[in-house]
N, C-alpha and C positions, 0 to 999 in steps of 0.2 A: 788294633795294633797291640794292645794289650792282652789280648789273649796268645801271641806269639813272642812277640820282644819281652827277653827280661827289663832293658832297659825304654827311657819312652825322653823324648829329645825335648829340653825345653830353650828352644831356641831365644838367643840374647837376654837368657837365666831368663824366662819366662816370667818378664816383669812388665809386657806388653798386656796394656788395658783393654779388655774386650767389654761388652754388649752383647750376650745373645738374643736370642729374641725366642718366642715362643712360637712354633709354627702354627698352630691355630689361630696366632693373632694375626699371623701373614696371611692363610686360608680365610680369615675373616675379611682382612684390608682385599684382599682380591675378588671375595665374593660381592663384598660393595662395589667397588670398581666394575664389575660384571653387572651390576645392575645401576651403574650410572649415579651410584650416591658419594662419588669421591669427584673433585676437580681432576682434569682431563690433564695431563699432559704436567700436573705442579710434583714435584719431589714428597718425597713422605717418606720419614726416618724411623725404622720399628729397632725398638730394641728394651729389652729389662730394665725395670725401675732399676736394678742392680749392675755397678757397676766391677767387673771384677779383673784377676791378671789370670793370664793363661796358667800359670799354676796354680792358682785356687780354680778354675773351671776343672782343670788334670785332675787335680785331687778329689772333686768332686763326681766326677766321672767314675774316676775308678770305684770310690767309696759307693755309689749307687749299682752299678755293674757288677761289686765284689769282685773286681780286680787285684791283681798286685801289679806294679810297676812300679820300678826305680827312675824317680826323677831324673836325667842327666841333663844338666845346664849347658850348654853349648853355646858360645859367641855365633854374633850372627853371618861373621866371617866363614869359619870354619862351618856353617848351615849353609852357605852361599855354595862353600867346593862341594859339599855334599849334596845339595841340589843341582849343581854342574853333571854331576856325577850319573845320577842316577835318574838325568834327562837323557844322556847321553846311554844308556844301560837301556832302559824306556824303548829307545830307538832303534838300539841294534838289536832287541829282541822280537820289533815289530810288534809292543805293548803286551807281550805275554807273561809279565813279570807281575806279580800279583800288586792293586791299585793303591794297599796299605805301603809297600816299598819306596811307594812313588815321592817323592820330597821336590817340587820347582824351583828355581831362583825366584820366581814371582810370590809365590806362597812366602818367601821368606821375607823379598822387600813388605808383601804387606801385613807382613808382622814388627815390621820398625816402626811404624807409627800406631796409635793408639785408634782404634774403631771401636769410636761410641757416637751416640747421636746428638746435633745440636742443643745448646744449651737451649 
């Protein structure tokens, strides 16, 4: 999104806590589970010793990618019609609208809570 938007949305002032996780550590939890060395069927929570907010992940993104973009804070209200929006656009285009455009009401409820892992 960044290489096209000047601006980049940071939905509910991007002060929602994330967890990423490393995807080798995912490709490794699954290669154990492929070979039977993980309990079968028990929950397992991957995510970075680091805990951070969607605008420190943003900034960081960008800064790695040597991006520019303009933070824009958005209520999560105002990200909700805009996901309204642009499921509705989505549909009447019969998904031909490029997948960066794309914004859900779901994407946004699940940025009002914070996703990190068990204490």
């Amino acid at each position: 999104m960044a290489r096209i938007m000047p601006a980049l949305l940071l939905i509910g002032g991007g002060l929602t806590k994330l967890q990423p996780v490393y995807a080798g550590d995912v490709a490794t939890v699954v290669a154990l589970a492929l070979d039977g060395k993980v309990k079968s069927g028990a929950p397992y929570e991957l995510g970075s010793p680091e805990v951070q907010s969607l605008r420190e992940i943003m900034a960081f993104v960008l800064a790695v990618t040597e991006r520019r973009g303009l933070p824009f804070p958005i209520s999560f209200g105002l990200a909700k019609l805009i996901g309204g929006v642009t499921e509705i656009a989505m549909k009447l285009s019969f998904r031909l609208l490029p997948g960066a455009f794309a914004l859900t009401r779901d994407q946004i409820e699940l940025l009002r809570r914070y996703n990190v892992v068990s204490a």
